[in-house]
C-alpha positions in Angstrom: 52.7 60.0 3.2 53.1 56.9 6.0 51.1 53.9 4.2 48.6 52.4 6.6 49.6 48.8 7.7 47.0 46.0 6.3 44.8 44.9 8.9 44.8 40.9 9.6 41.4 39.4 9.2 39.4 38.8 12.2 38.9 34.9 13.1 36.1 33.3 12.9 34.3 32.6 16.1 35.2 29.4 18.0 31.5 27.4 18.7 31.9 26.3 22.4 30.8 22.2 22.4 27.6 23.4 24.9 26.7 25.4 22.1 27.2 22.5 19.4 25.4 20.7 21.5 22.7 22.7 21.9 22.5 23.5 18.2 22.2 19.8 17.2 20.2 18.6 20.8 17.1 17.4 18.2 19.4 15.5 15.8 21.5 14.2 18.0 18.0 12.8 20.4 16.8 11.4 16.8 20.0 9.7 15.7 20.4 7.9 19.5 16.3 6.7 19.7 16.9 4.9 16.0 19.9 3.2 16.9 18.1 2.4 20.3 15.3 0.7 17.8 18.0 -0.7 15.4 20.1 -2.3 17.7 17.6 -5.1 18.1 17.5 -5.9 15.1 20.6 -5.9 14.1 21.6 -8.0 16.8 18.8 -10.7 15.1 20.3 -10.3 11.7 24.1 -11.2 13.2 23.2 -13.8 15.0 21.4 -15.3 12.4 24.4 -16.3 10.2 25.7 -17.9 13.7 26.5 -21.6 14.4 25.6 -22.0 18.0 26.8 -24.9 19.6 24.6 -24.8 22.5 20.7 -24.9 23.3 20.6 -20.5 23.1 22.2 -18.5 20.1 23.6 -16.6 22.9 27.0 -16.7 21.9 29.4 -16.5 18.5 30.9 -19.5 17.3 31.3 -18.9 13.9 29.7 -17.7 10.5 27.8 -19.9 8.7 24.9 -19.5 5.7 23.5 -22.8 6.4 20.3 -21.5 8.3 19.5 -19.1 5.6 19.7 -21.9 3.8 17.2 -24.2 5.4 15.4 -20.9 6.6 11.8 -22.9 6.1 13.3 -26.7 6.9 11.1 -27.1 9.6 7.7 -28.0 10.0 6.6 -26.7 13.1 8.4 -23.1 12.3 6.5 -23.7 8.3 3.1 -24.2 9.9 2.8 -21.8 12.9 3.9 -19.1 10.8 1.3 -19.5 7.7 -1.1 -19.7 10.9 -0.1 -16.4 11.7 0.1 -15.0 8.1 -3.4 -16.4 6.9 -4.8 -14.9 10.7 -3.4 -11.6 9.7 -4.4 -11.3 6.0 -7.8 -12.2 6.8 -7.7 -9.8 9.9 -6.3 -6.7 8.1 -9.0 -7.5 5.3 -11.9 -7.7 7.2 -10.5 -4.6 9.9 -9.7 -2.5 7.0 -13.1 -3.1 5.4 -15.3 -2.6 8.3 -12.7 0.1 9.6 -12.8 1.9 7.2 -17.2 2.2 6.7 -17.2 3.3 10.1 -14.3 6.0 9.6 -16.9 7.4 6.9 -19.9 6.6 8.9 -18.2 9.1 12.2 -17.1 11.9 10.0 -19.8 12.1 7.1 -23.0 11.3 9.4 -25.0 12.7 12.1 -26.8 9.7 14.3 -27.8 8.8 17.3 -24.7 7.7 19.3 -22.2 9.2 17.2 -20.4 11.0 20.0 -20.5 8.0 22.0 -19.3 5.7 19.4 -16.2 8.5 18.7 -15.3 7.6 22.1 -16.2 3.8 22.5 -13.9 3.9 19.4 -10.5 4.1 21.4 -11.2 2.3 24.3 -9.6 -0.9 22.6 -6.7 0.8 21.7 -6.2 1.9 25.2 -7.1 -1.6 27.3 -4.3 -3.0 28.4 -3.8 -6.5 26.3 -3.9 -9.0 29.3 -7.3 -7.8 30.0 -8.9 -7.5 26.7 -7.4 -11.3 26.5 -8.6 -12.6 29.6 -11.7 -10.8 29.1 -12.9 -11.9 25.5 -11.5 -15.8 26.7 -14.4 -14.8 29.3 -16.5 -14.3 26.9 -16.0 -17.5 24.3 -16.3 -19.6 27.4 -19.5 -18.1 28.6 -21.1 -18.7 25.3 -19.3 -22.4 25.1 -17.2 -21.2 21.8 -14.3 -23.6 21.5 -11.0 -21.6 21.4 -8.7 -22.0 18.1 -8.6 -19.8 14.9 -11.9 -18.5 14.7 -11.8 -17.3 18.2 -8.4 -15.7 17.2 -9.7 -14.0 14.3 -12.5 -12.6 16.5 -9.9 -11.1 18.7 -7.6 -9.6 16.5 -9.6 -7.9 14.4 -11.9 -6.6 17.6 -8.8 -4.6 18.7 -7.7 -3.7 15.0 -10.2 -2.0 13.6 -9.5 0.7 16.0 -6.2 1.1 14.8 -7.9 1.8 11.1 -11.1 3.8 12.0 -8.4 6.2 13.5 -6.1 6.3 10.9 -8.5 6.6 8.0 -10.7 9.1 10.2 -7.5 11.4 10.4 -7.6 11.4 6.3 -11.2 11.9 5.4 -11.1 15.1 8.0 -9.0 17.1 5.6 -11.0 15.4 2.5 -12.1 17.9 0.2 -16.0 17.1 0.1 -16.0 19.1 -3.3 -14.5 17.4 -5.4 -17.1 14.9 -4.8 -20.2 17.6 -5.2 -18.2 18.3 -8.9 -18.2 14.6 -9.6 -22.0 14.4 -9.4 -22.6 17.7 -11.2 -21.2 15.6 -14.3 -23.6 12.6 -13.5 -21.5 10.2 -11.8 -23.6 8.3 -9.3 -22.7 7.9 -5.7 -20.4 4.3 -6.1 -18.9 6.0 -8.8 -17.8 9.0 -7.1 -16.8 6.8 -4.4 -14.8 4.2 -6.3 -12.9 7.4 -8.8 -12.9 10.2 -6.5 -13.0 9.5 -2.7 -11.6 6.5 -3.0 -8.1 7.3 -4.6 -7.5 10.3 -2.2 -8.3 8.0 1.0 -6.2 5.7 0.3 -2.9 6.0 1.8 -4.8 6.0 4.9 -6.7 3.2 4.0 -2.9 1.6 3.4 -1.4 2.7 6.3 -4.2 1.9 8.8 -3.9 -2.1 6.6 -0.8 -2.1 6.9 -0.8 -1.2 10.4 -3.8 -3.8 11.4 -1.2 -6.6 9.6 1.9 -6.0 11.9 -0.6 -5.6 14.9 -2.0 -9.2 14.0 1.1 -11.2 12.8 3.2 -10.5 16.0 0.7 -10.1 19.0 1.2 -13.0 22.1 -0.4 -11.4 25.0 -4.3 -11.9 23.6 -3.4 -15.3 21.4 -2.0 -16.8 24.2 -5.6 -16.5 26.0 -7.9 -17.2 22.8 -5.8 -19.1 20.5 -7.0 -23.1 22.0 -4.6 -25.7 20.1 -3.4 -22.9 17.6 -0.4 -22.0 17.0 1.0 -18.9 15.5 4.2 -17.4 14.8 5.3 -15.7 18.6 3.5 -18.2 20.4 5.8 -20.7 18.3 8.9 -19.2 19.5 7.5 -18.3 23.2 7.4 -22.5 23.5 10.8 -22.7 21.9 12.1 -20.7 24.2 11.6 -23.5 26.6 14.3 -25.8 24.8 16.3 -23.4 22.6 14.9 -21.5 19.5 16.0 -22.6 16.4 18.0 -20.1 14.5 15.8 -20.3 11.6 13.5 -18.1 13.8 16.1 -14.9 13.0 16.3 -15.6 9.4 12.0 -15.9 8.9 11.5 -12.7 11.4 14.6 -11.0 8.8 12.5 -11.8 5.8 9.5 -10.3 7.6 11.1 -7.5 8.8 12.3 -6.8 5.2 9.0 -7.6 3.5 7.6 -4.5 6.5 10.0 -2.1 5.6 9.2 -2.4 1.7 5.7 -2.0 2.9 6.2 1.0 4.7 8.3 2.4 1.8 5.6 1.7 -0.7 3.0 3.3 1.9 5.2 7.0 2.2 5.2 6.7 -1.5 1.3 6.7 -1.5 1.2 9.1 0.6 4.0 11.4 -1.1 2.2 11.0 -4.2 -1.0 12.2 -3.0 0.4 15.1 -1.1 1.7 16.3 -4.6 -1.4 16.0 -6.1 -2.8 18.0 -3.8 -0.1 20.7 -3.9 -0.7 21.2 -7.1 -4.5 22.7 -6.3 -4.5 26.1 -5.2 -5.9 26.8 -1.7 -9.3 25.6 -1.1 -10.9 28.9 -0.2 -9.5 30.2 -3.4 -10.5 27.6 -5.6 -13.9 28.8 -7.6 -16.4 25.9 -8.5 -15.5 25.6 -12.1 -12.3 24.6 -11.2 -13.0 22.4 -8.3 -15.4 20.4 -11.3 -12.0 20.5 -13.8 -10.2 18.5 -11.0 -13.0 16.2 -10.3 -13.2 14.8 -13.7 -9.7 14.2 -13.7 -10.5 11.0 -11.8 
């Protein structure tokens, strides 16, 4: 009896570089639009350990650590930038506060010009800057305001608290208005369930949409350049430098913001990691039976 001959094992399939491509099209888009983002920025950080010779820090001469060094040795940079820091501290407190009530206000209520003030809502975050600007410098000259930080403040936080009604709207839709009936049913009053049960699940958006309010406010020009008067913040510092050659200090301080942003941002998915988990852990919410829902509640 003839023994059969071993057959060889087929090869794999060779993947064509269309289909590759195709496979990986959404990874590939991804990868190119951070690096589009990046680049930027990473241009800024090189060039801030440069030692221009010239006006512009256009072109490398050579490494140096001296500007990180003197990052804060001059005045000018020192002072416009606490301008812009206090102006955005006190703008993402009072946006986030006042944001935030009406966020509650627009999902929680019925009232007369809710539907209106749901739409209203947006129109600053759709106006194009230069004509909110020119428009509320209009308006402070009309009434005879004089232009410096106060009419700043105005401004910035009349086109942030969009920004964090939206944002914090977005969370209380999905909110669980249960837990909150549970939390009375064991006598907590109505700032109490707020402050141990509403509260703590709202807010990463509340976060977020502060967080958000604080990079909108510490880097706008377009509408500080109209309303700011004599005041001068952090971009409108280095829009006049421009004129003569910005400093390369200016790199190193918008490094150390960028830096203190991201660590923001990280600390803000963490929130909002952490309260996705917490919520995983419930079952559904059409499954959940009351006794439960009041077991949760008075976990908080």
């Amino acid at each position: 009896m003839s023994a059969t001959p071993a057959t060889a094992p087929a090869a794999a399939p060779r993947i064509g570089v269309g289909k590759w491509l195709r496979e990986h099209a959404v990874l590939i888009i991804g990868l190119l639009v951070i690096a589009y983002m990046l680049i930027p920025i990473a241009v800024i950080f090189f060039f801030s350990f440069n030692n221009p010779a010239g006006r512009y820090n256009f072109t490398w001469v050579g490494f140096t650590l001296k500007h990180w060094e003197n990052a804060f040795g001059i005045p000018e940079l020192n002072e416009a930038l606490w301008t812009s820091i206090k102006l955005a501290l006190l703008t993402t407190l009072i946006s986030t506060i006042v944001g935030t009530m009406m966020a509650i206000a627009l999902v929680r209520y019925e009232f007369f010009g809710r539907r209106p003030a749901n739409f209203l809502i947006v129109i600053p975050m759709a106006t194009p800057e230069i004509v909110m600007g020119s428009s509320l410098l209009s308006f402070f000259l009309i009434l005879g305001v004089g232009l410096g930080f106060t009419t700043l403040l105005i401004a910035h936080v009349m086109f942030c608290i969009s920004f964090v009604v939206v944002v914090v709207r977005s969370r209380l839709i999905g909110f669980d208005r249960r837990l909150e009936e549970a939390a009375k049913d064991l006598g907590a009053t109505p700032w109490e369930t707020f402050r141990l049960v509403t509260l703590p699940l709202i807010l990463p958006g509340v976060f977020g949409g502060a967080m958000l309010a604080f990079a909108l406010s510490i880097d706008d020009f377009v509408i500080s350049n109209f309303n700011s008067g004599t005041t001068v913040t952090f971009p409108l510092y280095i829009f006049g430098a421009f004129q003569r050659g910005v400093p390369v200090e200016v790199n190193c301080i918008a490094m150390i913001l960028f830096g203190i942003t991201v660590l923001a941002m990280g600390f803000t998915t963490w929130q909002q990691r952490r309260a996705e988990r917490m919520a995983s852990i419930r079952p559904d919410q059409e499954e959940l039976p009351p006794a439960a829902v009041t077991e949760i509640a008075a976990t908080y």
